[in-house]
N, C-alpha and C positions, 0 to 999 in steps of 0.2 A: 039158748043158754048164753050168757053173756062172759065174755070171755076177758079174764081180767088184762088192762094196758100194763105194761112197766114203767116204771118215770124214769125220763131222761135224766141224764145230768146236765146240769146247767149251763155247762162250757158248750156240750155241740150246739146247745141257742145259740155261740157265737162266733162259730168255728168258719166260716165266710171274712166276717172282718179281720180275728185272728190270722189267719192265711195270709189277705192281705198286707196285714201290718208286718208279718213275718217278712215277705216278699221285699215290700220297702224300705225293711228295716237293711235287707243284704243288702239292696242295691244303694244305699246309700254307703253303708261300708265299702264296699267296690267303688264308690265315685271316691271316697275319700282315699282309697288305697289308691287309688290313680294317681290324684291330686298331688298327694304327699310324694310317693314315687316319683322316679324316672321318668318322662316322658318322651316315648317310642314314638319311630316314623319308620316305616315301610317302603323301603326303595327300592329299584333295580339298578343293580349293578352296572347295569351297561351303561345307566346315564351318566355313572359318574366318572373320575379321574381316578386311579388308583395309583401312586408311584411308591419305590424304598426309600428312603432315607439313607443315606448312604457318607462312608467319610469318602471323600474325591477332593482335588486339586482346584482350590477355590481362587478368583482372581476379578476383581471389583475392577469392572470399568464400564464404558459409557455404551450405549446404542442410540447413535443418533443420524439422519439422513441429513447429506450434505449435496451441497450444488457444484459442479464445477465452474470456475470463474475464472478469468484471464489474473492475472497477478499483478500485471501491469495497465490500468487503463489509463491514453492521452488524450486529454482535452485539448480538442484544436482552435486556436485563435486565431484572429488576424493579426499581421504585425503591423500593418496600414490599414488607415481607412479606404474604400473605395466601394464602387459597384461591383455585382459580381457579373463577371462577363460571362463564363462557360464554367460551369462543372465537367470536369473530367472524369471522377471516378465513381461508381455507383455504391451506393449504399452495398453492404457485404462483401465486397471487393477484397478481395487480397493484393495484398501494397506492398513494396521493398521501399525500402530507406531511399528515400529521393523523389521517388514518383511523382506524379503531382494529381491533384488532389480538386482544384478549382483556380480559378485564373480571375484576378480584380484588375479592375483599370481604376486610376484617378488622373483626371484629366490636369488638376491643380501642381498636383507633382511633377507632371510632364513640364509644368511652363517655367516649374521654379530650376528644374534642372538647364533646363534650357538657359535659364539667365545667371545660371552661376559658369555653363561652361562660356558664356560671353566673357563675366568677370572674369572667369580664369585665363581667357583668352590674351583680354587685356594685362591680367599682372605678365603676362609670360612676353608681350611684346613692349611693356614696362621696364621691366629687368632686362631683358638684351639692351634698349637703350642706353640706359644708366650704368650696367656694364660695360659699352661701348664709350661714354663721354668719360669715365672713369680710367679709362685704356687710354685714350685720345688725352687727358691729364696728364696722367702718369709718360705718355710717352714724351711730350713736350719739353717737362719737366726735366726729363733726365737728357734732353737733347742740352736743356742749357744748364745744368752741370756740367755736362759736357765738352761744352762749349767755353765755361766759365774754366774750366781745371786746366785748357787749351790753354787758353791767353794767361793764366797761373802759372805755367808752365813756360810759357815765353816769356815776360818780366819777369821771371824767376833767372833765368840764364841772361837774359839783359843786364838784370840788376849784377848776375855776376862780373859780365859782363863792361859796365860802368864802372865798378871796384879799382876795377882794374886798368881801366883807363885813366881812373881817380890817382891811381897809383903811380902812374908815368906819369901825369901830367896834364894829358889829353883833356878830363874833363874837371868842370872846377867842382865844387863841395855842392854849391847852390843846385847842379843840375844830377848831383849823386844822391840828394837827398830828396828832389822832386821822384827820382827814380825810385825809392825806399818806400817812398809815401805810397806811390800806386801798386808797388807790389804788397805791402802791408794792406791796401784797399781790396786787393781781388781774392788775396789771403784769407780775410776773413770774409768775404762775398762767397767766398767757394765754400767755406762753412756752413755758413747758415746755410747755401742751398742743399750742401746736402743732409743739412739735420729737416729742414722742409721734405727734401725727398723718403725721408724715413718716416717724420710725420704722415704724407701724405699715402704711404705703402700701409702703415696701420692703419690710418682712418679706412683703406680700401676695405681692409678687410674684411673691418666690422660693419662696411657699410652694404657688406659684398652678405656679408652672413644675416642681419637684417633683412636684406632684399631676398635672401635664398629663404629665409624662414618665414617670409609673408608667403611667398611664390608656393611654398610645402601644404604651410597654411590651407590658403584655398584648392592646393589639389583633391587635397585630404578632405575638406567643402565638397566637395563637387564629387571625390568620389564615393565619399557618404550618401550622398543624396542619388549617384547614380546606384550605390546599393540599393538603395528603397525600392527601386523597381521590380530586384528578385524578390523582395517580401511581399510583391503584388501577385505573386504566383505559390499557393499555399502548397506546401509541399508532407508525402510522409514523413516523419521525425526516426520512425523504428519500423521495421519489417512486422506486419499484422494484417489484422483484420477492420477496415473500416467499415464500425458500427452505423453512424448516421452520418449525413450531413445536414445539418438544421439552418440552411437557406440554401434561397433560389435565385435563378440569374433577375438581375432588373433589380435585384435588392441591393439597398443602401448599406454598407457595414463601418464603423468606427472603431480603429485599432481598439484592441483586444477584446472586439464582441469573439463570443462564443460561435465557429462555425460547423462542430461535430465532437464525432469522439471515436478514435482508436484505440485496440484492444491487441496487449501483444498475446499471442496465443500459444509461442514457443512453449513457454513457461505457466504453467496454469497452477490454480489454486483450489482447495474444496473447504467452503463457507457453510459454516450450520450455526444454527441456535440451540444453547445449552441451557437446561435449568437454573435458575440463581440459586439452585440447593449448591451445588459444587464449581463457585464463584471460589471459593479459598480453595478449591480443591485441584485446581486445573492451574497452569504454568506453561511457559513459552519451554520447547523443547520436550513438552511431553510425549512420547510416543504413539501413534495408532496406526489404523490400516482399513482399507475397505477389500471387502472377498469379491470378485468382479469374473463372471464365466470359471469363476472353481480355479481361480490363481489367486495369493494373496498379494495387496501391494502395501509397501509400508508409507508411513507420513510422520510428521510431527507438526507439532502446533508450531505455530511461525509469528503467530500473533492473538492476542485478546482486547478484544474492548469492554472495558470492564463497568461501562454505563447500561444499564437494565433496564428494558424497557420491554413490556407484556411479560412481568418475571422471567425474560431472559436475557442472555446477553451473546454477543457475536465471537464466534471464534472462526480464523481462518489457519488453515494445515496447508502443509506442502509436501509433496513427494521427497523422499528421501534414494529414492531407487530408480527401477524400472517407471516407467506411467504407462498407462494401457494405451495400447494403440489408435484404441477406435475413441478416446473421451474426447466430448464433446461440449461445448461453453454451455451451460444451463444443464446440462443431463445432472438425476439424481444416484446419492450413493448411500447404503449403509454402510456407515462409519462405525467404527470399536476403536475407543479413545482408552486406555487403560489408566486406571488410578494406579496402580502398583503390582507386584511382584505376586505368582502364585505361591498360594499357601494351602496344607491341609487344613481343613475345617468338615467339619458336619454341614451335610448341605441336601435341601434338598426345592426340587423343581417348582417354580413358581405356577401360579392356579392364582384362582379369585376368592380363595377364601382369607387373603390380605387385606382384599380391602371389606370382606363381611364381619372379620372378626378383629383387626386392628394388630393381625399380627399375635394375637394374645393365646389363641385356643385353635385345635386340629383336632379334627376328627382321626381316631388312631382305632386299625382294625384289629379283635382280636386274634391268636391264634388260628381259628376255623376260618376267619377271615369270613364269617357269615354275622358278622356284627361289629360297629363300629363305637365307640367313648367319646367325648370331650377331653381332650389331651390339653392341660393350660403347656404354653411352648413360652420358649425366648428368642427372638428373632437380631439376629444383627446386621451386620453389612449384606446389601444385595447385589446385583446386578440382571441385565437382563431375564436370564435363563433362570437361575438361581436365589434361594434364601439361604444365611447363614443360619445355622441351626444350634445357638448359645444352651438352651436348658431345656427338657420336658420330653426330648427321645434322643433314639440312640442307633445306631447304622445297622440294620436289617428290617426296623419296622416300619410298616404297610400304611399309609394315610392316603388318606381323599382330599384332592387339592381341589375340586370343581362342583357344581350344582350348589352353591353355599345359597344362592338368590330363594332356593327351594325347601330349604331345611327349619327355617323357621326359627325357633328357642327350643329343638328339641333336644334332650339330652342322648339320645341313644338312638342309632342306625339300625337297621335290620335290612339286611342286604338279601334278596331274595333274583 
């Protein structure tokens, strides 16, 4: 008996394609609810930074490493030319003001000296001379004033003498007037010699002062040139350290070559290089300090060179206080050079998501702290440790400053 079929309906003919079209149809809504959506990343907590945000006592200054360096370095010269005969002092040597240092000879200087103390020899057995003929002058001289005032003096009482015998009788007019005549003669003979004598006392003197200032002259010659010998012997100028000396004995040298360089070390300095970002921002006297074995020491700037070169430029500091005991010429130090005064501000711990997102956006967690948002932020002044925190949080919330290298363009953390 044949038993009748039912007829299908015509959909389960296609109930395989339908299914899958169904299937495709979801999964394409899901790719597009994705797309449109947030897009999640899946992290572990441990890998990242988590800090608060916090108001705290904000204070913009520098971290930068410095060297210490003498404050004073001298560059040694010669003051003559010569050979260098012996070095004295060794390279690193510790020196006192005087010491010596290296020892020139020039043999040219020996012969010049030699033949100025002849000259001087000569002016000095010159002027005794001349002093002597000038005594020997002057003595003769006033022997016959002398001599002259003498016999002035006897025709003086002659001539009275004559008067008076002219007076009785004794002598006639002819022989009173002969007598008149020679004392009038030696009257003014005794003048002139002694206006000669006065002449010839001035002319001494100036002749005496001439002679005494050639004679000064050449001492002063000759003791010049017998200086030049201690500048044949190079000495410390200041109590330090001699750094080098840059020649050897048998070497030639010509006043003012270069023979080293001293460093005074009393007084040291600490040299760093700063950003030409804060070129307008730094000034002589600004305050800083380096932390050294967990004691603070303070400094200021003492000096700027304000020529940049590898975008930066030189600053040197000086102690202001204490200096450490044990610093040493070239040892390194972290420096804190302070731009200004602390201030409250929002602030919170520097991380590398500065430089992934430009400062612009933070990762901000929420309350469960089992998920993390795009937070757009406002960033202002920084310093080492520290960001200012101008707009986009507020002091209690939780952000992630680190793993940004890992995060991608995702919009949303899931902290697991």
């Amino acid at each position: 008996m044949d038993i009748p079929l039912k007829k299908k309906h015509p959909v389960w003919k296609y109930k395989y394609l339908i299914g899958g079209s169904v299937v495709l149809l979801a999964l394409l809504i899901y790719l597009l609810v994705l797309a449109t959506g947030p897009s999640r990343l899946r992290y572990d907590r441990e890998q990242v930074q988590i800090v608060e945000v916090k108001q705290d006592k904000f204070m913009e200054y520098l971290d930068v490493e410095g060297l210490a360096q003498p404050k004073l370095t001298i560059k040694l010269n010669s003051m003559e030319s010569g050979i260098v005969e012996r070095i004295v002092a060794e390279d690193g040597s510790m020196l006192k003001r005087g010491d010596t240092i290296l020892i020139l000879t020039n043999p040219d200087l020996q012969r010049t000296i030699e033949d100025e103390r002849d000259e001087l020899e000569k002016q000095q057995v010159s002027y005794k001379e001349k002093a002597l003929q000038m005594e020997r002058k002057t003595s003769e001289l006033k022997r016959t004033v002398l001599k002259t005032k003498y016999e002035l003096d006897r025709l003086s009482k002659q001539y009275n003498l004559d008067q008076e015998e002219y007076k009785i009788g004794i002598k006639s007019k002819a022989q009173l007037e002969v007598a008149s005549d020679d004392y009038d003669y030696n009257q003014k003979n005794t003048q002139l010699l002694l206006q000669e004598l006065r002449h010839d006392s001035l002319t001494n003197l100036i002749q005496t002062d001439l002679m005494r200032s050639d004679l000064l002259r050449e001492e002063k010659r000759f003791k010049r040139s017998h200086d030049r010998l201690d500048d044949l012997i190079v000495r410390a100028p200041m109590d330090g350290q001699l750094s080098f000396v840059s020649v050897m004995p048998g070497e030639r040298v010509s006043a003012g070559n270069s023979l080293g360089e001293q460093k005074v070390i009393d007084h040291l300095k600490i040299s760093t290089k700063v950003s030409e970002y804060y070129i307008d921002r730094l000034s002589v006297g600004l305050p800083a300090s380096i932390l050294y074995q967990e004691k603070k020491y303070p400094l200021k700037i003492s000096k700027i060179n304000p020529e940049v070169k590898d975008r930066q430029f030189d600053v040197d500091l000086v102690f202001t206080g204490q200096t450490p005991d044990n610093i040493r010429i070239g040892k390194s130090y972290r420096l804190q050079v302070e731009l200004g005064q602390p201030e409250d501000a929002l602030v919170v711990d520097k991380g590398n998501f500065y430089q992934a997102t430009g400062g612009q956006w933070i990762f901000k967690l929420n309350k469960d702290e089992n998920k993390a948002v795009k937070a757009p932020i406002g960033i202002g002044r920084q310093n080492p440790r520290q960001y200012e925190i101008l707009e986009g949080l507020k002091a209690g919330d939780r952000v992630i400053i680190s793993g940004y290298d890992n995060f991608g363009d995702v919009q949303e953390l899931i902290l697991k």
